[in-house]
Backbone and ligand atoms as CSV (ligand in chain L), in Angstrom:
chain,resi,resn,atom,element,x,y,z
A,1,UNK,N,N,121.752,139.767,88.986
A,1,UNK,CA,C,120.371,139.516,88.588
A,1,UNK,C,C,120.291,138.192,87.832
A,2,UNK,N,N,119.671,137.287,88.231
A,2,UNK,CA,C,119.248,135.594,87.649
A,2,UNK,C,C,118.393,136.244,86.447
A,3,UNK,N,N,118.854,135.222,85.370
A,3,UNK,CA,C,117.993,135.231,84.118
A,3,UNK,C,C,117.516,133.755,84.186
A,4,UNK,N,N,116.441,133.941,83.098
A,4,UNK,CA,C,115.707,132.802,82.880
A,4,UNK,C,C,116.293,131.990,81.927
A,5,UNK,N,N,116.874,130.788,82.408
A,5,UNK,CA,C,117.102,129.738,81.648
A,5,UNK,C,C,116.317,129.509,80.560
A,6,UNK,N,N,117.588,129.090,79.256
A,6,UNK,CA,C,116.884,128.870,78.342
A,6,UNK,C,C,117.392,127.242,77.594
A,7,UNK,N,N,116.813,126.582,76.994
A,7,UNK,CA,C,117.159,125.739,76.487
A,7,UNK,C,C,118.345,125.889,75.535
A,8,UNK,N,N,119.593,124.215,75.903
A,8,UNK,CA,C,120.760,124.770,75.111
A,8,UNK,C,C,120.469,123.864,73.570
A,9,UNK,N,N,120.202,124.192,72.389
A,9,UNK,CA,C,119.854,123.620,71.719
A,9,UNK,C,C,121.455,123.338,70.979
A,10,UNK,N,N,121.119,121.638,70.427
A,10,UNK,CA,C,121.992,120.897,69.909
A,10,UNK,C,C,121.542,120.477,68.505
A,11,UNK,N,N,122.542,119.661,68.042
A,11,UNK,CA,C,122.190,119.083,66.655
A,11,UNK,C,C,121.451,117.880,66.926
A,12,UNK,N,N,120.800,117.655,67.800
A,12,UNK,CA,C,119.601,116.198,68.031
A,12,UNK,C,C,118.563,117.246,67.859
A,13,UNK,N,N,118.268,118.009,68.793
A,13,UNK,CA,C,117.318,118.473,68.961
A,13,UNK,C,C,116.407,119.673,67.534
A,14,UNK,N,N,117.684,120.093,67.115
A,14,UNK,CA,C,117.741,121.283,66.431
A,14,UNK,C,C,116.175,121.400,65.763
A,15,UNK,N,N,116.073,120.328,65.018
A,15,UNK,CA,C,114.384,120.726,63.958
A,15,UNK,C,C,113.333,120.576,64.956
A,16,UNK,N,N,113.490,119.972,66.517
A,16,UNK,CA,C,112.108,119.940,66.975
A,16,UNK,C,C,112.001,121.437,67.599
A,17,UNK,N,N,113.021,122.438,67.823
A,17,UNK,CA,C,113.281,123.885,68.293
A,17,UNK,C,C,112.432,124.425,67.094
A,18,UNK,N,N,113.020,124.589,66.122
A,18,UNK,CA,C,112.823,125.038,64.664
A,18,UNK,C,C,111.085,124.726,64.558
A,19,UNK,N,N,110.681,123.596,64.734
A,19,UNK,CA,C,109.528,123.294,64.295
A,19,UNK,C,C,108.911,124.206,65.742
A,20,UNK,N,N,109.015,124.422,66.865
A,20,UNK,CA,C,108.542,124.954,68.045
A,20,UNK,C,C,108.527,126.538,67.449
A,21,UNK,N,N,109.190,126.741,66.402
A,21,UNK,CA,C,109.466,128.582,66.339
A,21,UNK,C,C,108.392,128.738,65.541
A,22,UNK,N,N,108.052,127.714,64.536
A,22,UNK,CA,C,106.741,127.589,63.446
A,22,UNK,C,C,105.947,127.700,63.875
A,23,UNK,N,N,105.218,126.863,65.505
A,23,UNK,CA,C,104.039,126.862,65.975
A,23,UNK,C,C,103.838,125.396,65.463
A,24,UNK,N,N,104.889,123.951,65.369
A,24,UNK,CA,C,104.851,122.801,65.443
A,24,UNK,C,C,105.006,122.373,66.674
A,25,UNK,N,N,104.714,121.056,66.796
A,25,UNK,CA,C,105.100,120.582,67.647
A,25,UNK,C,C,106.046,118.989,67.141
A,26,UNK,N,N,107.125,118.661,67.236
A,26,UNK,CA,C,107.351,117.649,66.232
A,26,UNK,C,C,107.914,116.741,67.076
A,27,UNK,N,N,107.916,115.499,67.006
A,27,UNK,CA,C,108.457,114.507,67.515
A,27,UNK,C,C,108.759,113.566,66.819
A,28,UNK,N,N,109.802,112.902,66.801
A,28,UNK,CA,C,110.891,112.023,66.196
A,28,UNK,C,C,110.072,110.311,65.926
A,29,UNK,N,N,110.375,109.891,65.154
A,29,UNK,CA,C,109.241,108.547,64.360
A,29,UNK,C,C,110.717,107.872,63.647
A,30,UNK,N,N,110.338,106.748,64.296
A,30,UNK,CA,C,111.537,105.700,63.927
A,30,UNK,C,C,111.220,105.071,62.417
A,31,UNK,N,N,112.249,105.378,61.284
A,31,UNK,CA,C,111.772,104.856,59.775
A,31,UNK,C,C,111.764,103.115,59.970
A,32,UNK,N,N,112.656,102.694,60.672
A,32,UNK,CA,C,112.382,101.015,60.892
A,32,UNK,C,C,111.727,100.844,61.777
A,33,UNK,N,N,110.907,100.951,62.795
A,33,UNK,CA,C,109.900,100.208,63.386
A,33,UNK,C,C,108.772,101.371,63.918
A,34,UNK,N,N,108.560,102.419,63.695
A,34,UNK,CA,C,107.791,103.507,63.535
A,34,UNK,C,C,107.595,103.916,65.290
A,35,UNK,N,N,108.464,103.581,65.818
A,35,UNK,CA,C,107.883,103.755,67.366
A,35,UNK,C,C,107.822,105.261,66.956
A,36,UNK,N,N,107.270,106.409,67.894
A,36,UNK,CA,C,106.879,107.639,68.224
A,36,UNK,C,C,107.827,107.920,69.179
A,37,UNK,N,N,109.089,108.964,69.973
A,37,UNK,CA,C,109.702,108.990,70.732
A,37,UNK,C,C,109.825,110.487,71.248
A,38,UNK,N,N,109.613,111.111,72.492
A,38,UNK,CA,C,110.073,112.617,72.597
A,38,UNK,C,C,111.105,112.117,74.234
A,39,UNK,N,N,112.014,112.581,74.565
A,39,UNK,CA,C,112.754,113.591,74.035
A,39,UNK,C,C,113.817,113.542,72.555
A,40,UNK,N,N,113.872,113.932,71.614
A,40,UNK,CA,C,114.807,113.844,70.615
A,40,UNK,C,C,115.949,112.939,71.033
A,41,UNK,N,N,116.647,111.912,70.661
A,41,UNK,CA,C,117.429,111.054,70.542
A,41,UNK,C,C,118.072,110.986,69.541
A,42,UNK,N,N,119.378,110.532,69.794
A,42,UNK,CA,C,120.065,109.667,68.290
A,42,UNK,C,C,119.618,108.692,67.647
A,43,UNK,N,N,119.097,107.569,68.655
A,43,UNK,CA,C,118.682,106.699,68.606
A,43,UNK,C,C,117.435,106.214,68.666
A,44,UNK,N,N,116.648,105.325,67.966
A,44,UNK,CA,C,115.299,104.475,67.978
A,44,UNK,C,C,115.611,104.208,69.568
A,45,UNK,N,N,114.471,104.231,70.770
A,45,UNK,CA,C,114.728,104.009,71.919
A,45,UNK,C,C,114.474,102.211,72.229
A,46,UNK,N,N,113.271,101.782,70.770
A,46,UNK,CA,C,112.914,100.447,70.554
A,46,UNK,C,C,113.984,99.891,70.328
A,47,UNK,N,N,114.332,100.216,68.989
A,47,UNK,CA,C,115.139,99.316,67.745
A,47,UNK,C,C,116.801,99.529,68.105
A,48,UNK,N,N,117.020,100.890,68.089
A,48,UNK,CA,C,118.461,101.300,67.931
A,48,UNK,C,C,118.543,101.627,66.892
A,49,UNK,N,N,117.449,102.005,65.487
A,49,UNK,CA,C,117.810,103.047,64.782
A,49,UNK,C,C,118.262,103.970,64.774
A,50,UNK,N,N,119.037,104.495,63.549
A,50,UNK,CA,C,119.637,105.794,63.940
A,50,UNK,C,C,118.641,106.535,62.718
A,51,UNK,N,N,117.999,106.014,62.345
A,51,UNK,CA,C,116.663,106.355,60.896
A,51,UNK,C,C,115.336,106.921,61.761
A,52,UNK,N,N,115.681,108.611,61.831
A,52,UNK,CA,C,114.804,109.007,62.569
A,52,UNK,C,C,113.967,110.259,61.849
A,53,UNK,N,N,112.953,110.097,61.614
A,53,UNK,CA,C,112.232,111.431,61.080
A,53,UNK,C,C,111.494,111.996,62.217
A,54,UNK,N,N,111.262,113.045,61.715
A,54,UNK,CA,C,110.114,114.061,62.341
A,54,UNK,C,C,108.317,113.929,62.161
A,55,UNK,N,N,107.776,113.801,62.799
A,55,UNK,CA,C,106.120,114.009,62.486
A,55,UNK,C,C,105.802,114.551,63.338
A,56,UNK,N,N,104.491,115.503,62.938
A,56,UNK,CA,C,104.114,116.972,63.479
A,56,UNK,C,C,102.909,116.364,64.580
A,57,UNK,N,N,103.185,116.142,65.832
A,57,UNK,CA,C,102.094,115.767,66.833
A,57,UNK,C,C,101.176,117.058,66.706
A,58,UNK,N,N,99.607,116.476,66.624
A,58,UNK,CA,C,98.529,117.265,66.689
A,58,UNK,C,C,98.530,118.316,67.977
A,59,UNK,N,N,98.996,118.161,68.928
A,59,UNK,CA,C,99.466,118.599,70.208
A,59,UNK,C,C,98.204,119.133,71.055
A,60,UNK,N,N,97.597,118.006,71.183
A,60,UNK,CA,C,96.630,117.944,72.285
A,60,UNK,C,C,96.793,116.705,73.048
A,61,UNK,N,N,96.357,116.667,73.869
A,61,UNK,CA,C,96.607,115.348,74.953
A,61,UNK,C,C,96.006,115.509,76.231
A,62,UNK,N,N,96.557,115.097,77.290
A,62,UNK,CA,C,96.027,115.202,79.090
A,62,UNK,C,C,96.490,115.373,79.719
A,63,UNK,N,N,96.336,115.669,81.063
A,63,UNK,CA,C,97.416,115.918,82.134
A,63,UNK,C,C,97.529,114.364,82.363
A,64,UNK,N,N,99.016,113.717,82.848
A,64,UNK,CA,C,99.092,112.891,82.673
A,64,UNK,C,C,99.481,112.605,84.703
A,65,UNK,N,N,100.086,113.684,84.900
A,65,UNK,CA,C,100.659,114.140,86.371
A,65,UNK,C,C,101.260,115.169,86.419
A,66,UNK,N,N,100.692,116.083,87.757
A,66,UNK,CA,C,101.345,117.699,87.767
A,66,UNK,C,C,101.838,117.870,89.015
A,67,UNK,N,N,102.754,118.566,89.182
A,67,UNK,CA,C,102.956,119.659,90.605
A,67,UNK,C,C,103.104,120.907,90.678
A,68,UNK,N,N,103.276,121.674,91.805
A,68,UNK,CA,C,102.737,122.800,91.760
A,68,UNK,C,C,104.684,123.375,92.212
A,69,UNK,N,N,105.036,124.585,91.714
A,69,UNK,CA,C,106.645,124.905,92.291
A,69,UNK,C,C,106.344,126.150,92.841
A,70,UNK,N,N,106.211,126.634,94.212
A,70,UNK,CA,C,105.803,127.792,94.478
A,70,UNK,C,C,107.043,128.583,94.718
A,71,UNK,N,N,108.615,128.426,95.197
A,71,UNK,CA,C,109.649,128.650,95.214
A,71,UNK,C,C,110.387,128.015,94.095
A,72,UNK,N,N,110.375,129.037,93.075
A,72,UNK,CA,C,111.491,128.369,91.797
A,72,UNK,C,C,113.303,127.982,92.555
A,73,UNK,N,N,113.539,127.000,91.704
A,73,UNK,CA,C,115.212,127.115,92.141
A,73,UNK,C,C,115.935,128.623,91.194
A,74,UNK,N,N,115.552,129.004,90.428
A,74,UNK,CA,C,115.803,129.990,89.651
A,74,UNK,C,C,115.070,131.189,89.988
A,75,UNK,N,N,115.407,131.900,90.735
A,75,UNK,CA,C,114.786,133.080,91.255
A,75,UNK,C,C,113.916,134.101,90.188
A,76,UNK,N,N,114.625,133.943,89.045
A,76,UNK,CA,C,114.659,134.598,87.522
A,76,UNK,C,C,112.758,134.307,87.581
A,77,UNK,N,N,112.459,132.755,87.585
A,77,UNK,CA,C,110.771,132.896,87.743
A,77,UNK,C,C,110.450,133.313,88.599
A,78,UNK,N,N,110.477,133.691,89.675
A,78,UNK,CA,C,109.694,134.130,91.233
A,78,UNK,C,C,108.335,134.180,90.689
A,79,UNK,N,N,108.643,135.261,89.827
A,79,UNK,CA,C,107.109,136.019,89.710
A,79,UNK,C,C,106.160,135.767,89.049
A,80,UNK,N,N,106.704,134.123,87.921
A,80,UNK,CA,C,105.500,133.184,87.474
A,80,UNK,C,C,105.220,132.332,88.407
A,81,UNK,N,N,105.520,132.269,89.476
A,81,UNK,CA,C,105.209,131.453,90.764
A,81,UNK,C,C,103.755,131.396,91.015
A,82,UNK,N,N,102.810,130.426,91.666
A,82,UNK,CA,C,103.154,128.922,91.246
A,82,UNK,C,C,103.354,128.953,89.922
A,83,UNK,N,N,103.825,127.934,89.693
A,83,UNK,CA,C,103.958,127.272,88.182
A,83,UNK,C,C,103.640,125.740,88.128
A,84,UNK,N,N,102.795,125.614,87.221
A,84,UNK,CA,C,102.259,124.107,86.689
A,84,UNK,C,C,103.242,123.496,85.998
A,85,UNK,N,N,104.109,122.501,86.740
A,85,UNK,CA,C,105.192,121.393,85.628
A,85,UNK,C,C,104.232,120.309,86.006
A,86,UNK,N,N,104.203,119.972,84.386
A,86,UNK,CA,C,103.520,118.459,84.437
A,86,UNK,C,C,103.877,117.341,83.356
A,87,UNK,N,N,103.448,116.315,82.908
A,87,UNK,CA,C,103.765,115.516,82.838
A,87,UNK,C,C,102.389,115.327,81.453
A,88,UNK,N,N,102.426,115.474,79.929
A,88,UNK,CA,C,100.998,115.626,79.752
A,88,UNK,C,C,101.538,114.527,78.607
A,89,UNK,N,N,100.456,113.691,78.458
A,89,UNK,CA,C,100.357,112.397,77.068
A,89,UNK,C,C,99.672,112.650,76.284
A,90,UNK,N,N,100.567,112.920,75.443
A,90,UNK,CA,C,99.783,113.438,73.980
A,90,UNK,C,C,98.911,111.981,73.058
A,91,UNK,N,N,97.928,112.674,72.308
A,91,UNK,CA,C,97.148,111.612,71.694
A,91,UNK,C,C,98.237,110.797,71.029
A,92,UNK,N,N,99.240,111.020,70.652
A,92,UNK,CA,C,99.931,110.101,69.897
A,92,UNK,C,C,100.174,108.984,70.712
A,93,UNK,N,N,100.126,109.258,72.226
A,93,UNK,CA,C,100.737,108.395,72.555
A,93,UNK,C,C,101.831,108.583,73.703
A,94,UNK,N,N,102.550,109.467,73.473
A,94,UNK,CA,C,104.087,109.514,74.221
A,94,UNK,C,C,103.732,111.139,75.047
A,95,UNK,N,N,104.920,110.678,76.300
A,95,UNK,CA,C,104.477,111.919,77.215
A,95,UNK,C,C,105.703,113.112,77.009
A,96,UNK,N,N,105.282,114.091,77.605
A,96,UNK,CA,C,106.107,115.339,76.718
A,96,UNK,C,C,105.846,116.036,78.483
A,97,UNK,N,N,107.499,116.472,78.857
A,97,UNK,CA,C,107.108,117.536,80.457
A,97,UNK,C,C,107.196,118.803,80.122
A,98,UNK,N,N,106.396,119.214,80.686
A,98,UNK,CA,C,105.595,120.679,80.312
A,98,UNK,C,C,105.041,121.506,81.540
A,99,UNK,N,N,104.845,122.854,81.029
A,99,UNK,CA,C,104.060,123.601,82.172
A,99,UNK,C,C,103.179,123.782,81.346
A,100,UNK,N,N,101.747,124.126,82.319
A,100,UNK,CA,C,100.029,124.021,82.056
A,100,UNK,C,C,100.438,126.044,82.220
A,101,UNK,N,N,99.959,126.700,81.688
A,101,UNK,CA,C,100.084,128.262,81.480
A,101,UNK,C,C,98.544,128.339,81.512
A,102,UNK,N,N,98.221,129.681,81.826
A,102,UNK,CA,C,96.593,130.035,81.555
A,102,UNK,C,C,95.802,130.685,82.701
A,103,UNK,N,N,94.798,131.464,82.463
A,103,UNK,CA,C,94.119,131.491,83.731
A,103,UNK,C,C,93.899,130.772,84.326
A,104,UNK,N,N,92.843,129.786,84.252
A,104,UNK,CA,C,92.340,129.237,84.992
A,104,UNK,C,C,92.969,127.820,85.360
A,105,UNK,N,N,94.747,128.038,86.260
A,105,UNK,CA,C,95.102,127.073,86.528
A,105,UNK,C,C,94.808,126.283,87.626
A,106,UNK,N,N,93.589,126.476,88.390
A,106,UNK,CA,C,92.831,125.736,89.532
A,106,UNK,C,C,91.842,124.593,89.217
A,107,UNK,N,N,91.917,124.523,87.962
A,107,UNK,CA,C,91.036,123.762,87.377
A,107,UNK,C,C,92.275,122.824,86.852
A,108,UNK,N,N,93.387,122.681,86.770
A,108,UNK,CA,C,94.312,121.432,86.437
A,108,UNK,C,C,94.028,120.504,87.060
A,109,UNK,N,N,93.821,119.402,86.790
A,109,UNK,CA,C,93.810,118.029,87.023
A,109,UNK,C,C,93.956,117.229,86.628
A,110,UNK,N,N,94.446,115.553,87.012
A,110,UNK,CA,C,94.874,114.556,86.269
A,110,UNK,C,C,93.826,114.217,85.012
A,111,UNK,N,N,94.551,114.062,84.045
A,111,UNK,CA,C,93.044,114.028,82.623
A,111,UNK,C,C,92.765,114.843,82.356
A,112,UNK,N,N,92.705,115.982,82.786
A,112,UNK,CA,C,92.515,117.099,82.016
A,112,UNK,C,C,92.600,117.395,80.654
A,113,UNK,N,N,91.596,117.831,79.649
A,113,UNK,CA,C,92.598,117.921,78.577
A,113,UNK,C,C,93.156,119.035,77.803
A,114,UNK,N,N,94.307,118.734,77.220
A,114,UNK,CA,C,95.411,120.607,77.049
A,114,UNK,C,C,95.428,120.044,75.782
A,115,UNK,N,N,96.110,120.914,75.346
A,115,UNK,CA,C,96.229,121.637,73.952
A,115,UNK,C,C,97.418,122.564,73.778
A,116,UNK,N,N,98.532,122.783,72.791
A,116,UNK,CA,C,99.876,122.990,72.890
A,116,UNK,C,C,99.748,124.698,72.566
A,117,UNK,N,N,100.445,125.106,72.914
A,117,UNK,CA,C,101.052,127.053,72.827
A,117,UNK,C,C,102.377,127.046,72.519
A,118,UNK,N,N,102.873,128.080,72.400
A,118,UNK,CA,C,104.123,128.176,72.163
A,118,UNK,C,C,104.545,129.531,72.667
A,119,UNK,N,N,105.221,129.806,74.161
A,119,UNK,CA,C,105.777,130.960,74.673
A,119,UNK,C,C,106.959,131.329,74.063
A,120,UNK,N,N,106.939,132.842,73.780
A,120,UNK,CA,C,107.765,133.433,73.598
A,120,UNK,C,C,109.083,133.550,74.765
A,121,UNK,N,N,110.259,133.497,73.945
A,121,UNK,CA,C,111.280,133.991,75.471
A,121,UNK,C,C,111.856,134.752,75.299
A,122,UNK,N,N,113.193,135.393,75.698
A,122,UNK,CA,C,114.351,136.413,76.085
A,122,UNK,C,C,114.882,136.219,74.665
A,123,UNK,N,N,114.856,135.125,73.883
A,123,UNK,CA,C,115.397,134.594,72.762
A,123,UNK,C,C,114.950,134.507,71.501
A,124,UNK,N,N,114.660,135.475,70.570
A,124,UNK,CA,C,113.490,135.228,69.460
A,124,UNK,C,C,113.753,134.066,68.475
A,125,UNK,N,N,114.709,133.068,68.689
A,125,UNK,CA,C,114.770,131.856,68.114
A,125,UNK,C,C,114.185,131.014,68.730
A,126,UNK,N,N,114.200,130.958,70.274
A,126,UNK,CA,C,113.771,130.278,71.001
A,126,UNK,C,C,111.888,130.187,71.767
A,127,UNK,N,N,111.072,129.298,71.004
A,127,UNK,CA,C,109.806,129.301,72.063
A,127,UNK,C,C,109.329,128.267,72.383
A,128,UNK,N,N,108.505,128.002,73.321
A,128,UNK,CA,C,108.886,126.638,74.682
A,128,UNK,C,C,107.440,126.730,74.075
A,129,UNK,N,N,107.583,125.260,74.027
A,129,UNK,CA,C,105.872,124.534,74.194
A,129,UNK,C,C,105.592,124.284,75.362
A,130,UNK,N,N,104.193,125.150,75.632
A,130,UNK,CA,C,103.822,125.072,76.851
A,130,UNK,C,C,102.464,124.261,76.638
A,131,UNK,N,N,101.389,124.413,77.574
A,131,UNK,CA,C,99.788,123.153,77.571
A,131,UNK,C,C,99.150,124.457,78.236
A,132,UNK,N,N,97.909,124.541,77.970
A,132,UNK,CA,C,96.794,125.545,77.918
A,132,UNK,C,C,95.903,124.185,78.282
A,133,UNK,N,N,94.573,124.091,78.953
A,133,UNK,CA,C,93.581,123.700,79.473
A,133,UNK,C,C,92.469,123.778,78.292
A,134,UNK,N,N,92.147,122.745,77.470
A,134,UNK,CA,C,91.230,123.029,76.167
A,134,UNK,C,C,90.244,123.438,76.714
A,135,UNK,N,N,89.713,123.024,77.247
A,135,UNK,CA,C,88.224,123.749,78.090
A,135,UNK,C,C,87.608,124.593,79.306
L,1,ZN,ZN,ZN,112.776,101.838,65.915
C-alpha cells in the first residue's frame, strides 16, 4: 500500500515547517540586502549571505500558473485526483509551488486570487501550505 509522501524536513528548512504548524507562512529575508527568497536556502540567492531571517508573508497572492494531475505518480493520491499544482506569487513578491484545494476548483485561473491554508497530514508535526481561491 503507497503512502503519501511527506516532506523530509532539514535544518534549512526547519522554522519555515514550524512556522507552517502555527498557521505562518514564513519566508527567509536577507539581513544584508533584504531580498525576500522561498525555497529556504543557506544562502542570500542575490548577495551570498548566509544572514538570513524569517518574515511572516501575509499569504495571499495569485495564480501565477497551474496544471491539472489527473493520474498522480503516487498512487497514495488517486483519490485527491485532479489536483491543482500551481505556481502562485505572493504579494510580497516571490512565487511559492502549491496546490489550489477547495470546492470550487473550476473557477482556477491565471490571476486568480488565493489566500494560504494549512493541511493537515499523516504527520501531526507536519502541515503543507496549500492556496484556497479568496473569492
Ligand atoms: Zn542578500
Amino acid at each position: 500500500m503507497a503512502e503519501k509522501s511527506l516532506p523530509k524536513i532539514n535544518k534549512i528548512d526547519r522554522p519555515f515547517w514550524k512556522g507552517a504548524l502555527e498557521g505562518k507562512l514564513l519566508i527567509q529575508r536577507c539581513r544584508a540586502c533584504g531580498k525576500l527568497q522561498f525555497f529556504p536556502r543557506v544562502v542570500c540567492t542575490a548577495c551570498f549571505s548566509r544572514e538570513l531571517d524569517w518574515a511572516q508573508a501575509k499569504g495571499e497572492g495569485e495564480v501565477h500558473s497551474f496544471s491539472w494531475v489527473f493520474v498522480p505518480r503516487n498512487p497514495a493520491f488517486k483519490e485527491e485526483a485532479p489536483i491543482c499544482y500551481a505556481n502562485v506569487v505572493l504579494d510580497e513578491g516571490i512565487i511559492i509551488e502549491s496546490r489550489i484545494v477547495g470546492t470550487n476548483l473550476r473557477a482556477v485561473k491565471t490571476g486568480a486570487r488565493v489566500r494560504v491554508a494549512f493541511q493537515e497530514t499523516a504527520d501531526p508535526q507536519i502541515r503543507l501550505p496549500v492556496f484556497e481561491l479568496a473569492n
